[in-house]
Backbone as a ProteinNet text record, in pm:
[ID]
protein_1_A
[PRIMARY]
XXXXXXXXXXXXXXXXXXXXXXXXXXXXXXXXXXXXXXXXXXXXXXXXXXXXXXXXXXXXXXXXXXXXXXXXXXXXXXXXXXXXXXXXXXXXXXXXXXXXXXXXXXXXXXXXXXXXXXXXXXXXXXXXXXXXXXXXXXXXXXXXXXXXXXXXXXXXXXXXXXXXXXXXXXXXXXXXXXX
[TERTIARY]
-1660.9	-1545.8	-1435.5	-1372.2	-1292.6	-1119.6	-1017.4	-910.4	-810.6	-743.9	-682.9	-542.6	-497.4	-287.8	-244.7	-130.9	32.5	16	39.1	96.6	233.1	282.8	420.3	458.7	517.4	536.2	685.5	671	802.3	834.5	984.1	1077.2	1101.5	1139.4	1150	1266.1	1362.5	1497.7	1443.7	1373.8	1337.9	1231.2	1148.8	1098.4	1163	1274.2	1372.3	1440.7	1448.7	1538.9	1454	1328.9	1229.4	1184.4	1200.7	1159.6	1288.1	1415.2	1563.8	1561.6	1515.8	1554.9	1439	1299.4	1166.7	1240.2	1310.2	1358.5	1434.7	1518.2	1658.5	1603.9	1508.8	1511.4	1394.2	1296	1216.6	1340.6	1431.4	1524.5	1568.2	1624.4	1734.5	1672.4	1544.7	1481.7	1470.8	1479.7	1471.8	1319.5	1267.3	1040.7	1075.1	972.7	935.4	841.7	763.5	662.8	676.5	589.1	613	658.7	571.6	620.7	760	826	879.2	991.7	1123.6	1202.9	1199.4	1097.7	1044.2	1047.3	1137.1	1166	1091	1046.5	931	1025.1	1205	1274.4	1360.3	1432.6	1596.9	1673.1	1813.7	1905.8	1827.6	1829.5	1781.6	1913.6	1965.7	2076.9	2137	2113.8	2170.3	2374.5	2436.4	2418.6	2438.3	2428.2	2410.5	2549.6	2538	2648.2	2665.5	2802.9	2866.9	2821.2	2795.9	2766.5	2903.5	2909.6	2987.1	2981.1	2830.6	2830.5	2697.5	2758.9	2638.3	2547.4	2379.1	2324.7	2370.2	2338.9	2416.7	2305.3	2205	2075.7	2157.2	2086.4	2085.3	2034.9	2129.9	2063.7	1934.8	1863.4	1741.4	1705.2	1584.4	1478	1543	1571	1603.9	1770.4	1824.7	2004.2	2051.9	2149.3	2226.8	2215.8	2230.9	2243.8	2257.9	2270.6	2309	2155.7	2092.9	1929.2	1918.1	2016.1	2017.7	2116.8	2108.5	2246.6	2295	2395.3	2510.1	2540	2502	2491.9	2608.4	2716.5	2820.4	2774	2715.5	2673.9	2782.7	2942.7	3003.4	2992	2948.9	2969	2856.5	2761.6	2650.8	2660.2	2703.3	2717.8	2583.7	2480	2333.2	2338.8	2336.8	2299.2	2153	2060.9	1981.6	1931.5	1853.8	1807	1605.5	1613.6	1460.7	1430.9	1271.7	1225	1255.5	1301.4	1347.4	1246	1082.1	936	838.9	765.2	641.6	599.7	540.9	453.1	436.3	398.6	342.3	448.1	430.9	552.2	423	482.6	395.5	468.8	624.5	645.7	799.3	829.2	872.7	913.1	1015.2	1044.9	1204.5	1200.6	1325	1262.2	1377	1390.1	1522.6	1520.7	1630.7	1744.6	1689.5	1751.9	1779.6	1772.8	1836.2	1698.9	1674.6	1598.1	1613.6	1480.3	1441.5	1292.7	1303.4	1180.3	1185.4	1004	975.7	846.4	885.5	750	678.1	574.2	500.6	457.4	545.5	496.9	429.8	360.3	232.2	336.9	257.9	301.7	333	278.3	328	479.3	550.6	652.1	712.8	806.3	852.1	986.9	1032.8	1172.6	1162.7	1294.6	1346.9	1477.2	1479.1	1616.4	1657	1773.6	1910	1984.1	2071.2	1966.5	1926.6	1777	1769	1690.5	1721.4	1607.9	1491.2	1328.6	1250	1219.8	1199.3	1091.5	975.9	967	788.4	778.5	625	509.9	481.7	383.8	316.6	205.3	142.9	36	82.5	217.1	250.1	285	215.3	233.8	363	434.5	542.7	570.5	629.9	678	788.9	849.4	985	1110.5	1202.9	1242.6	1252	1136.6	1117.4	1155.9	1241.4	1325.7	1228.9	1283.1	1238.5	1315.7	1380.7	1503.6	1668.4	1729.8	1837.1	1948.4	2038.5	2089.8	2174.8	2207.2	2313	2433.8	2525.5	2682.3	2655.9	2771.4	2788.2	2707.7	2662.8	2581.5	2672.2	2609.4	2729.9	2760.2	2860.1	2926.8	2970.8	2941.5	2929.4	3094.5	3165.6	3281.5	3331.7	3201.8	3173.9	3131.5	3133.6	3143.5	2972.8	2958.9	2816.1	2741.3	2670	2640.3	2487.4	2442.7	2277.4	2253.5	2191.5	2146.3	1994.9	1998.9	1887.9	1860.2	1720	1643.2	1519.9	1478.1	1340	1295	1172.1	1120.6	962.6	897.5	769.3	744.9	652.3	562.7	705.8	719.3	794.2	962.9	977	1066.6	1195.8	1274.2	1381.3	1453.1	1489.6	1466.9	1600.1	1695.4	1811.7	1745.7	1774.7	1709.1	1768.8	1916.9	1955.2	1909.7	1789.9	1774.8	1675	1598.7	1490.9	1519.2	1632.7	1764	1858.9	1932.8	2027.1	1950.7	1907.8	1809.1	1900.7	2050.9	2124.4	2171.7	2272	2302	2251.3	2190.3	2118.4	2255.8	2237.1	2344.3	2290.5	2264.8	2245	2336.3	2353.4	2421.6	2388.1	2465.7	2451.7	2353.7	2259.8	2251.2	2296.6	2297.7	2427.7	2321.5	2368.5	2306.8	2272.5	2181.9	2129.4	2190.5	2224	2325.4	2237.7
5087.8	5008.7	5034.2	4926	4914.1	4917.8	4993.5	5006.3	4961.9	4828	4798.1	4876.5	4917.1	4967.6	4914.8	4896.6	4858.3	4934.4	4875.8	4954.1	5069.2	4969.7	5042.4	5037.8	5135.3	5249.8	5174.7	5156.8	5080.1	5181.7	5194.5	5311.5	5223.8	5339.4	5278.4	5219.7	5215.6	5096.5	4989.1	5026.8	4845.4	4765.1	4837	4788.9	4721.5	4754.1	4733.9	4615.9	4648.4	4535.1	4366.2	4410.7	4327.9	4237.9	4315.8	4283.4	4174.6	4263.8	4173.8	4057.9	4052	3891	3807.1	3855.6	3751.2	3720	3781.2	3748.3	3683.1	3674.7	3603	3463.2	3489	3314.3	3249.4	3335.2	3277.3	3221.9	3305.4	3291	3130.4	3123.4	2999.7	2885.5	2877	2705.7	2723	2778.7	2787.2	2771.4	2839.3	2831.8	2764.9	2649.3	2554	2458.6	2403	2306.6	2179.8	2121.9	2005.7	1912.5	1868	1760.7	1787.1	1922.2	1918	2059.7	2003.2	2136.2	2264.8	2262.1	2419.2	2464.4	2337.6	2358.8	2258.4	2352.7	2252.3	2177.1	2184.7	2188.5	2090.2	2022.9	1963.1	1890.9	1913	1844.3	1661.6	1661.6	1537.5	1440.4	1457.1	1354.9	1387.9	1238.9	1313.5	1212.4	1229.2	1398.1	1547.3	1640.2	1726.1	1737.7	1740.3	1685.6	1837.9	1773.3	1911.8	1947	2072	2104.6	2115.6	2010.6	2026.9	2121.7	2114.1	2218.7	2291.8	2412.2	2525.8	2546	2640.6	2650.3	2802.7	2770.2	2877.9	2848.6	2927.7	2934.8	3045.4	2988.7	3047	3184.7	3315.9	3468.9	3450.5	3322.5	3352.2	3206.2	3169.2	3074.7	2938.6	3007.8	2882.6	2850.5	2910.5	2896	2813.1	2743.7	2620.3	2689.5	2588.8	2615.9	2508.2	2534.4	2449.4	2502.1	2424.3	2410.4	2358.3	2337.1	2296.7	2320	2168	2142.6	2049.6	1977.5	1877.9	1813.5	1757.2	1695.8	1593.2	1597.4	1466.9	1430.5	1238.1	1205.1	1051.3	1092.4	978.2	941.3	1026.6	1035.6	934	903.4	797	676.5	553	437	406.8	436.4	349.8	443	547.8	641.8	632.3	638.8	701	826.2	865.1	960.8	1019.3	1115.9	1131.7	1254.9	1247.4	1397.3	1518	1638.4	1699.3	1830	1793.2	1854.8	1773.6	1799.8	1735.7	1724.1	1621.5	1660	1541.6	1527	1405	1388.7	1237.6	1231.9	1225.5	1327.9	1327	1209.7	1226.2	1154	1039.7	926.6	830.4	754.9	751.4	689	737.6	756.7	722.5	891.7	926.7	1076.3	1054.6	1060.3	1021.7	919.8	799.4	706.9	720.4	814	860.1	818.7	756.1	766.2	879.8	921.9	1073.1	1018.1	1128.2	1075.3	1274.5	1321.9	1437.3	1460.1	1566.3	1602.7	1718.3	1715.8	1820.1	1903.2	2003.3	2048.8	2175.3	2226.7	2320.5	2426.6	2544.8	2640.8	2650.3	2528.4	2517	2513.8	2430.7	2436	2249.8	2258.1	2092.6	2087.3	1976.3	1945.4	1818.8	1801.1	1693.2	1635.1	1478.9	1421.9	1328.5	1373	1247.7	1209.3	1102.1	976.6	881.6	885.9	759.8	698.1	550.4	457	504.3	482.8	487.2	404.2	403.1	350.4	368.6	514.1	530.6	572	518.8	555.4	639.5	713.3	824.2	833.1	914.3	959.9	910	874.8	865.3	1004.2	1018.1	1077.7	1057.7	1164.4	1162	1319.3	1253	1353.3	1368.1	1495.9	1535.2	1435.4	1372	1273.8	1130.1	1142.8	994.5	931.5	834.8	774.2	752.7	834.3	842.4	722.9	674.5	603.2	562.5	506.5	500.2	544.7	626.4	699.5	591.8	610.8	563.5	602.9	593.1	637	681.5	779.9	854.6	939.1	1043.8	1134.4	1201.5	1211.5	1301.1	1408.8	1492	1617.6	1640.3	1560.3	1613.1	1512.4	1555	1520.7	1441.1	1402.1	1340.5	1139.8	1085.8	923.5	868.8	916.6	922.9	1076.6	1122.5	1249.9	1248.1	1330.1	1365.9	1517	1486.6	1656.1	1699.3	1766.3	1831.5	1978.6	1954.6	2101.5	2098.2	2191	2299.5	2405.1	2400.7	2507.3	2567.3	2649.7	2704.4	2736.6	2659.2	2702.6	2640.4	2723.7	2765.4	2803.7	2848.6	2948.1	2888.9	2822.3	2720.2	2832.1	2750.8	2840.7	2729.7	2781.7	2714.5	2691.8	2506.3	2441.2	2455.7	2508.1	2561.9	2662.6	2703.5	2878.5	2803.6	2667.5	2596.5	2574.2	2541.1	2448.3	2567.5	2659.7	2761.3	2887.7	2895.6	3030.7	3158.8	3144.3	3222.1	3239.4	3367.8	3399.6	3517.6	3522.9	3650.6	3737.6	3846.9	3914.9	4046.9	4059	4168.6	4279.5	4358.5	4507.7	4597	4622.2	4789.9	4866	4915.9	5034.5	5171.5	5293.4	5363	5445.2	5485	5559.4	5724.3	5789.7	5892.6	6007.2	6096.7	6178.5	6340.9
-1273.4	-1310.3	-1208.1	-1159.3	-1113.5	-1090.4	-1084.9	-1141.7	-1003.3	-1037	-894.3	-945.8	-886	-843.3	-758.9	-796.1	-785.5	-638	-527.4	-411.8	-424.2	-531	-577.1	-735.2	-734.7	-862.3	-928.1	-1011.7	-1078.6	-1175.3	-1114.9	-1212.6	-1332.8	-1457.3	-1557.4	-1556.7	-1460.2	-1494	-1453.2	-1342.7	-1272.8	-1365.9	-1406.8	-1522.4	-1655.2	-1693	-1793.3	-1733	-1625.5	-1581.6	-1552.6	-1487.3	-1497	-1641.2	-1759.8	-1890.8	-1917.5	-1931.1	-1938.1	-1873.8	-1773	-1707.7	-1735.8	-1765.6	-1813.8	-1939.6	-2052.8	-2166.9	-2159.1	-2045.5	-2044.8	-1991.1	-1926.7	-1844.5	-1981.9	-2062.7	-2144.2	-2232	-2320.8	-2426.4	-2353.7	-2228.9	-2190.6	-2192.5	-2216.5	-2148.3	-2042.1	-1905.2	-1800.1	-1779.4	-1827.3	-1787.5	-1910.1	-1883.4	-1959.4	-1905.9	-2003.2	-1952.7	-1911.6	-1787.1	-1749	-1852.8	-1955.9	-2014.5	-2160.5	-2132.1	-2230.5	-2172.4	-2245	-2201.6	-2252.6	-2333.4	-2357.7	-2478.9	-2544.4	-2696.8	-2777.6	-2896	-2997.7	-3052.2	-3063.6	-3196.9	-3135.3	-3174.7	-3129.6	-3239.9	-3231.1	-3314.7	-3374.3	-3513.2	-3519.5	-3525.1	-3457.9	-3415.3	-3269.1	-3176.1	-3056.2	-3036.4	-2992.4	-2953.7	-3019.9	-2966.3	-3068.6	-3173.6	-3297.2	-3422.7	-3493.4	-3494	-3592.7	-3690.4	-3739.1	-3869.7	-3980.1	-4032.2	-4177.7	-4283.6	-4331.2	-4470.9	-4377.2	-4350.7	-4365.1	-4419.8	-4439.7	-4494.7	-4610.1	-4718.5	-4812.2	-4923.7	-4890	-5021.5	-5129.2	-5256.3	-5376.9	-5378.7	-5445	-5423	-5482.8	-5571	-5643.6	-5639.3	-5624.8	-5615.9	-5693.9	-5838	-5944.5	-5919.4	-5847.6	-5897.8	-5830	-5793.8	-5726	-5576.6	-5465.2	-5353.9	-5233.1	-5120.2	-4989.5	-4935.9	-4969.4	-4914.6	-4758.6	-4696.3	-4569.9	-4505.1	-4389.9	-4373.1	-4353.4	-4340.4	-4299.1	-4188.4	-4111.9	-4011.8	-4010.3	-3946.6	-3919.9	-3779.1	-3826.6	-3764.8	-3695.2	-3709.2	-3689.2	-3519.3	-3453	-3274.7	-3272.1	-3342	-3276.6	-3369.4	-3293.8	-3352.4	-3424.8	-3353.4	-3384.2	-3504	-3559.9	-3629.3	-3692.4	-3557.1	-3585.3	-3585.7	-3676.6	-3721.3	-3613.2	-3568.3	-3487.2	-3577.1	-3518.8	-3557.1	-3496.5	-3564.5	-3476.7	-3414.3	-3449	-3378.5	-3410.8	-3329.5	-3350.2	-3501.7	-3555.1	-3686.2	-3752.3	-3847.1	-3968	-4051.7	-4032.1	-4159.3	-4294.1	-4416.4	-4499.1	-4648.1	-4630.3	-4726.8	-4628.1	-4735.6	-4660.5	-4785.5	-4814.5	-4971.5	-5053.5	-5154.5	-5208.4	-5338.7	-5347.9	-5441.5	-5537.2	-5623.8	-5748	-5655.7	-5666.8	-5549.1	-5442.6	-5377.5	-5204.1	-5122.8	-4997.2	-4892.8	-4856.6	-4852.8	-4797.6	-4659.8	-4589	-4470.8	-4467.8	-4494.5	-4461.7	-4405	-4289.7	-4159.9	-4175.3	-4160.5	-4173.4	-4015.8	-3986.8	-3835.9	-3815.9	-3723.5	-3715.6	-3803	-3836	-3898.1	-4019.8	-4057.8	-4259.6	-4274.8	-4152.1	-4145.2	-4163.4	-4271.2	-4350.7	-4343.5	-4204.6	-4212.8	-4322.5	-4367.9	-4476.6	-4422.8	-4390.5	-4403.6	-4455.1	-4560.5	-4658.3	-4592.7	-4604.3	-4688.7	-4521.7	-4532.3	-4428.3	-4505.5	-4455.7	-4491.5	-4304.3	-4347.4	-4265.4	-4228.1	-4110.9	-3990	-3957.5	-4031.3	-4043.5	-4167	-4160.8	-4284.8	-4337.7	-4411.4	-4442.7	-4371.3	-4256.5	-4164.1	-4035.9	-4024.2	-3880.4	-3826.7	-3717.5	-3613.1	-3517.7	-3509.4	-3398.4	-3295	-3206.9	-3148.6	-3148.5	-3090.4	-3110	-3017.1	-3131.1	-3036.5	-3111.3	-3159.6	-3205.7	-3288.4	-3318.7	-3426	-3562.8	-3664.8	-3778.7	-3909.7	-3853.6	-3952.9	-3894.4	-3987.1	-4017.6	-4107.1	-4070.7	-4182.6	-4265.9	-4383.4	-4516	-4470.5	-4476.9	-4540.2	-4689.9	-4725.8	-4827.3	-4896.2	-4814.3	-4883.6	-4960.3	-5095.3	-5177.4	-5129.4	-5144	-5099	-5019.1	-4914.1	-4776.5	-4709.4	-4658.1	-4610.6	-4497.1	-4436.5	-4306.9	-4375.6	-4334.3	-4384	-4331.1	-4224.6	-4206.8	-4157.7	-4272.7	-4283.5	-4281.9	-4235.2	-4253	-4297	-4417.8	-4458.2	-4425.5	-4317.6	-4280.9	-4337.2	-4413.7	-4413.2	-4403.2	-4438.5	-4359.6	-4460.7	-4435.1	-4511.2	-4523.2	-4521.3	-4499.4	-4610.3	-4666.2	-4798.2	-4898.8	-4985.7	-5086.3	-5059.1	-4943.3	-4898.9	-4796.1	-4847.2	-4792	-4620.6	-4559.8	-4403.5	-4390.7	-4277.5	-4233.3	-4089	-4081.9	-4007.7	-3877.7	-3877.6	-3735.3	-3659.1	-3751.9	-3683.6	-3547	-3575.8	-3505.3	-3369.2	-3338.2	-3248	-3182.3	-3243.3	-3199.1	-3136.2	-3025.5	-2971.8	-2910.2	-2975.7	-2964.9	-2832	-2782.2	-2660.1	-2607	-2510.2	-2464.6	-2321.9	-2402	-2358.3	-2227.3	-2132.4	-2009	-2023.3	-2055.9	-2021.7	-1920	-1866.6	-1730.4	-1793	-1739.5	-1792.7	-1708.7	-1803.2	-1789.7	-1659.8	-1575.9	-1455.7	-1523.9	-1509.6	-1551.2	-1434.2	-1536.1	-1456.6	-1441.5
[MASK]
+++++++++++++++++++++++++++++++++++++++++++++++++++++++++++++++++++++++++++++++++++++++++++++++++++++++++++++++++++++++++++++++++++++++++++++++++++++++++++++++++++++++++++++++++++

């Protein structure tokens, strides 16, 4: 068996430092694939829209809660509504009167959005991007005149649909020189 080596010996800072910047350029979108900027996920409204009502789940399964979120969607005249990943639309219809349109994407993972009327079916296929509907005016609660409530959720277990979209800020620090 064969064991090839490194001509050269990598100290453990340069190593650290090596790890920090593969994370930093993976974290940014920077490496990403030809046909796509690297993200499975994106705002289902472009351009990207303020969040009005936060996500604020219930401390327990059964109790009242902000199952999503709030989307003010007054910046786009067309107000349409896309998918915001790949996946199936599994349902496409109306829920105690509201147009609802919901996707089914890899991972047992189900975005939901109020109120649109749809544009697609049940077993359509889309990709991320693709106009799913038209939103309503006046979603109840919500304080915005044309609002979209987006959520998400795996299995059972309601998930805040910004976590999909927001990949945070990746922060580099010195490290401290060894004395």
């Amino acid at each position: 068996m064969t064991c090839l080596r490194s001509a050269r010996r990598w100290s453990p800072r340069s190593a650290l430092v090596s790890a920090a910047l593969t994370a930093a350029l993976l974290a940014s979108g920077s490496v990403a694939a030809a046909d796509t900027d690297g993200r499975p996920f994106d705002w289902p409204l472009q351009p990207r829209p303020a969040v009005v009502t936060p996500y604020d789940p219930p401390p327990e399964r059964w109790l009242p809660g902000h199952r999503g979120v709030d989307l003010d969607a007054g910046s786009d005249p067309t107000h349409t509504v896309v998918a915001a990943g790949d996946g199936v639309v599994v349902f496409a219809g109306a829920v105690a009167g509201r147009p609802v349109v919901s996707i089914d994407h890899a991972g047992g993972l189900r975005t939901t959005y109020e109120p649109v009327t749809p544009t697609v079916t049940v077993g359509t296929r889309l990709r991320r991007g693709q106009p799913i509907g038209v939103l309503e005016a006046g979603h109840q609660g919500c304080v915005a005149a044309w609002c979209l409530h987006w959520g998400a959720r795996r299995g059972r277990d309601y998930l805040d649909p910004t976590a999909l979209v927001d990949r945070g800020v990746v922060v580099l620090k010195p490290l401290a020189e060894p004395e």
